[in-house]
KEDO-575010 format. One record per residue (C-alpha): x negated, y negated, z negated. Coordinates in steps of 0.05 Angstrom, whole numbers, plus 5000, padded with zeros to 4 digits. Layout:
! residues N
PAFI    u    v    w
PAFI    X    Y    Z
...
! end
This chain:
! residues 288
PAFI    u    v    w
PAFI 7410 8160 1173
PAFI 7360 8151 1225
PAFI 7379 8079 1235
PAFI 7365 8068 1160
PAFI 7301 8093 1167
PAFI 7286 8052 1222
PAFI 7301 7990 1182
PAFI 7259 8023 1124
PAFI 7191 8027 1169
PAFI 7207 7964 1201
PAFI 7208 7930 1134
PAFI 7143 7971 1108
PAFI 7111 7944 1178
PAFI 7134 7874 1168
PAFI 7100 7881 1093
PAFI 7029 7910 1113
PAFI 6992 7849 1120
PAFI 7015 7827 1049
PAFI 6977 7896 1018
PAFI 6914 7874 1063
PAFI 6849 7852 1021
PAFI 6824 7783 1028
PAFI 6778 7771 1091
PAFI 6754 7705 1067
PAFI 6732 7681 0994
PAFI 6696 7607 0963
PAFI 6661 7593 0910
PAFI 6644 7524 0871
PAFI 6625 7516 0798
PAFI 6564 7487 0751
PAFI 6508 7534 0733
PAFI 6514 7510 0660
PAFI 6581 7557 0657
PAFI 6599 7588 0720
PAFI 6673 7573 0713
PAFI 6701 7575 0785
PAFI 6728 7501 0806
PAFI 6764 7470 0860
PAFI 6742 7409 0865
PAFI 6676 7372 0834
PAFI 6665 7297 0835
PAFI 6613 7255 0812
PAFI 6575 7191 0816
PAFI 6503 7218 0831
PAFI 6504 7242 0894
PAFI 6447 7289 0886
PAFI 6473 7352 0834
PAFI 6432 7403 0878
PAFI 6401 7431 0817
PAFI 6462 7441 0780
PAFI 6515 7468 0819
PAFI 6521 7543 0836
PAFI 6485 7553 0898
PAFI 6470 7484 0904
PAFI 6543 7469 0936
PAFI 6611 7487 0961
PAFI 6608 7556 0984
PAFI 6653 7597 1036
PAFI 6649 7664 1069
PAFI 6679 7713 1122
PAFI 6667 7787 1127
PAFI 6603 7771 1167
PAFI 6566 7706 1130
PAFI 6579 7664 1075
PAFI 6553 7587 1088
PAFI 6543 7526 1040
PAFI 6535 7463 1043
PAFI 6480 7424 1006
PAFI 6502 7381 0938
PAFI 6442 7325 0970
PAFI 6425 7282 1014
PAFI 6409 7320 1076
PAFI 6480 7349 1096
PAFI 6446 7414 1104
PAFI 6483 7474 1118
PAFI 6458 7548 1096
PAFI 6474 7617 1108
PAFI 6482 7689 1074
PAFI 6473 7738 1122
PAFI 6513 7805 1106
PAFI 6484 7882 1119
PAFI 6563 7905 1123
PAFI 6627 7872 1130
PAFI 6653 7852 1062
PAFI 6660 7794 1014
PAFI 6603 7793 0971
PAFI 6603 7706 0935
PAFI 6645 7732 0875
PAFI 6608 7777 0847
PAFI 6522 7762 0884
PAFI 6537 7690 0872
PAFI 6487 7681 0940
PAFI 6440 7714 0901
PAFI 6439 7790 0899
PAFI 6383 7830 0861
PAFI 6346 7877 0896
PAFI 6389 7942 0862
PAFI 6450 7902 0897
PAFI 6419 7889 0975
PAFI 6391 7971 0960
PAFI 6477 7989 0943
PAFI 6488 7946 1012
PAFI 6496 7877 0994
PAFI 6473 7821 1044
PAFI 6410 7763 1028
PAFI 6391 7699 1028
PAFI 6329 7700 1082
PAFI 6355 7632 1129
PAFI 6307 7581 1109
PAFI 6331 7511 1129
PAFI 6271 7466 1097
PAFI 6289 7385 1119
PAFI 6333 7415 1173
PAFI 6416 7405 1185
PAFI 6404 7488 1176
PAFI 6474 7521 1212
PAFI 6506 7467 1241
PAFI 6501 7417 1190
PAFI 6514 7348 1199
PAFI 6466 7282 1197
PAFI 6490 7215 1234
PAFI 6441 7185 1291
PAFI 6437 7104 1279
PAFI 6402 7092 1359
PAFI 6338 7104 1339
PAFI 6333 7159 1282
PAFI 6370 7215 1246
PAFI 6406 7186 1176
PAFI 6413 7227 1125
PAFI 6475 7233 1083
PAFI 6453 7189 1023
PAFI 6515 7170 0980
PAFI 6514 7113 0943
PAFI 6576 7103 0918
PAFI 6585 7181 0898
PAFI 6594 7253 0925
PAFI 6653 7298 0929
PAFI 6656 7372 0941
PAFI 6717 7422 0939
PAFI 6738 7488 0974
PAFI 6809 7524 0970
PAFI 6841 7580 1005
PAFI 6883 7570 1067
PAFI 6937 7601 1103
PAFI 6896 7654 1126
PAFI 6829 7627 1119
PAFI 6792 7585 1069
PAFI 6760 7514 1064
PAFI 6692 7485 1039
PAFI 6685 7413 1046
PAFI 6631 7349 1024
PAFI 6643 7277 1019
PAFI 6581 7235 1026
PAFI 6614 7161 1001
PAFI 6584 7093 1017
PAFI 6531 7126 1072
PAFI 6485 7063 1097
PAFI 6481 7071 1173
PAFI 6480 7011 1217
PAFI 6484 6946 1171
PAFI 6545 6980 1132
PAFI 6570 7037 1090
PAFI 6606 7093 1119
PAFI 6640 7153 1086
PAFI 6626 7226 1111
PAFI 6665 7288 1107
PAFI 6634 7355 1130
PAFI 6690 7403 1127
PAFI 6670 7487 1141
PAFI 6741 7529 1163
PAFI 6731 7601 1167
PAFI 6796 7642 1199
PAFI 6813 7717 1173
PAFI 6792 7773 1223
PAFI 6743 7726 1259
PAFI 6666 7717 1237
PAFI 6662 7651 1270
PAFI 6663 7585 1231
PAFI 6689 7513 1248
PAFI 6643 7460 1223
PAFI 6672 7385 1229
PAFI 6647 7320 1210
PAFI 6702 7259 1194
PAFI 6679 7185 1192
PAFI 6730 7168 1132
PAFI 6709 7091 1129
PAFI 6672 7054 1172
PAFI 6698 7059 1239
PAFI 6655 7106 1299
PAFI 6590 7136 1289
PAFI 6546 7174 1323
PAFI 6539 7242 1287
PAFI 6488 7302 1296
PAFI 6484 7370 1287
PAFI 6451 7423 1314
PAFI 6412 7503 1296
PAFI 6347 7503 1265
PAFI 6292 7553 1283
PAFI 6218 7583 1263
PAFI 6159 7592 1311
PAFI 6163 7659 1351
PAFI 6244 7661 1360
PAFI 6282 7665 1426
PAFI 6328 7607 1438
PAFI 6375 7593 1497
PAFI 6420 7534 1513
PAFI 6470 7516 1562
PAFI 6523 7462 1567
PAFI 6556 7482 1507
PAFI 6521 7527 1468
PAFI 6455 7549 1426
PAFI 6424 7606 1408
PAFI 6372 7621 1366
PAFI 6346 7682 1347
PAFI 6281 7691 1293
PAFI 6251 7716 1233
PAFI 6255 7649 1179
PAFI 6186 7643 1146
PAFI 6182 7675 1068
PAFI 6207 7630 1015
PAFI 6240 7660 0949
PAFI 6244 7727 0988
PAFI 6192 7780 1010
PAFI 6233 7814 1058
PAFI 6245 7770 1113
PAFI 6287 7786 1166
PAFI 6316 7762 1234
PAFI 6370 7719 1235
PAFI 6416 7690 1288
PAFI 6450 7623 1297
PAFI 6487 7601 1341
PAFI 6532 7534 1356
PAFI 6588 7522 1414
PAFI 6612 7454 1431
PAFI 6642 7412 1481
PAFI 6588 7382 1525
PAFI 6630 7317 1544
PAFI 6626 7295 1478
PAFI 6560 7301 1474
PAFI 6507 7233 1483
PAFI 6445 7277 1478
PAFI 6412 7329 1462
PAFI 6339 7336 1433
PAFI 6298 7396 1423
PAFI 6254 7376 1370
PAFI 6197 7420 1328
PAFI 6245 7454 1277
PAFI 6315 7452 1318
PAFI 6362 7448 1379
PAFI 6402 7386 1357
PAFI 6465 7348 1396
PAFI 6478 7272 1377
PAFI 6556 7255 1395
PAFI 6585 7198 1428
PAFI 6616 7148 1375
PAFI 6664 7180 1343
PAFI 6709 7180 1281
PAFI 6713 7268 1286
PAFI 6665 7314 1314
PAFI 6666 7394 1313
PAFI 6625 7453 1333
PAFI 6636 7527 1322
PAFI 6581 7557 1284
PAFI 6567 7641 1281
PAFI 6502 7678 1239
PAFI 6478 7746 1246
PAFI 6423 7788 1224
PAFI 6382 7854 1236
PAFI 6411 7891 1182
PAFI 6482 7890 1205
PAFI 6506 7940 1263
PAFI 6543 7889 1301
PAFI 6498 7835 1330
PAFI 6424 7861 1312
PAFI 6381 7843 1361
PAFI 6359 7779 1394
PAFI 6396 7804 1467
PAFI 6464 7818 1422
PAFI 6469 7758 1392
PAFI 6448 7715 1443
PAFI 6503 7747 1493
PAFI 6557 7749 1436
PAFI 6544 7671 1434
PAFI 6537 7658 1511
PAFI 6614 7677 1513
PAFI 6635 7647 1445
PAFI 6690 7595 1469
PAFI 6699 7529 1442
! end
């Protein structure tokens, strides 16, 4: 008897994680329906207007992020007042009776920014932007404990010749980190950058492998403002320079076909990482 209830709670144990609610969620679909897809693909490479949320969406407990439908291979982010998965139902944009019950907002401004760890491509001289030519692909899907967003800039002029981009966002269960990796699908090497915008007035700090940045983002389509953290960890040898310039803390790579970064948000609201000295530590031991 008592071995045959061992087996019993050893099979009930074995089965937990199974009964455990989702800890990571996407979203993708045309404002003219909202029917959830998996994949959109088009010719025009600039749908910004009339996609949900203006891209491929993806989210953790802690932040949701998306990536721009455009040009500027922009990344945004949600910031969350409590752990939860809030894309399904806010659709990025919660009303105020929503953020009063405890849902998160959308206060990250990223204006002509990469935003979060976005990605542009450096050509020697200046920062390219993602303009496809040849069309745009975006698609997200749910992993093996995690979830995918991903863009596909096609027929990219950089450097006398056409490349094609991929900006891929992972997010892993139980972790409020995100990976964030750019693919040179055709083309050969390029030199890709990325980087953390910020505001005037925030508190920043870099090292050989990380940035931090810590702010209130300027009003926009929201009156409540808040501060927001972002922060990036990468691997320094890969790295051909790095430029602080008036808006953001950006890293251009060595040629490369693949680049990635780790990428993490919080905000005031939360109860985690709410203040500048949190965050800032939480990211000065955030490993690669």
């Amino acid at each position: 008897m008592r071995n045959s209830f061992k087996t019993l709670m050893v099979s009930v144990l074995l089965a937990l994680p199974l009964w455990l609610p989702a800890q990571t969620d996407v979203s993708l679909f045309w404002r003219s329906d909202s029917v959830q897809l998996g994949e959109i693909s088009v010719a025009d490479g600039d749908q910004y207007r009339k996609i949900g949320h203006h891209g491929p969406a993806i989210e953790n407990m802690y932040m949701a992020l998306r990536i721009y439908f455009n040009h500027s291979g922009s990344i945004d982010v949600y910031s969350k007042k409590q752990p939860g998965l809030e894309l399904s139902t806010a659709h990025w944009y919660p009303t105020e009776a929503m953020q009063a019950a405890g849902y998160g907002c959308d206060e990250y401004k990223v204006g002509s920014t990469v935003g979060l760890g976005g990605y542009n491509l450096w050509d020697g001289e200046q920062f390219v932007k993602l303009t496809a030519t040849e069309g745009r692909e975006v698609r997200v899907r749910r992993i093996k404990g995690g979830a995918v967003a991903e863009m596909l800039a096609k027929g990219v002029p950089y450097q006398q010749k056409k490349v094609d981009i991929l900006i891929r966002v992972t997010m892993k269960d139980k972790e409020r980190w995100a990976i964030v990796e750019a693919f040179s699908k055709k083309g050969g090497k390029v030199q890709f950058a990325t980087g953390v915008n910020f505001h005037p007035d925030k508190q920043a700090f870099t090292d050989r492998g990380h940035i931090a940045v810590w702010g209130r983002h300027p009003e926009d389509v929201s009156k409540n403002p808040i501060n927001i953290g972002g922060g990036m960890v990468y691997k320094q040898r890969t790295v051909a320079q790095k430029k602080v310039t008036e808006d953001a803390v950006m890293i251009i790579s060595r040629p490369a076909r693949h680049y990635k970064t780790k990428v993490v948000s919080a905000g005031e609201k939360e109860a985690e990482l709410n203040t500048a000295d949190k965050f800032i530590e939480y990211v000065k031991h955030l490993k690669y």
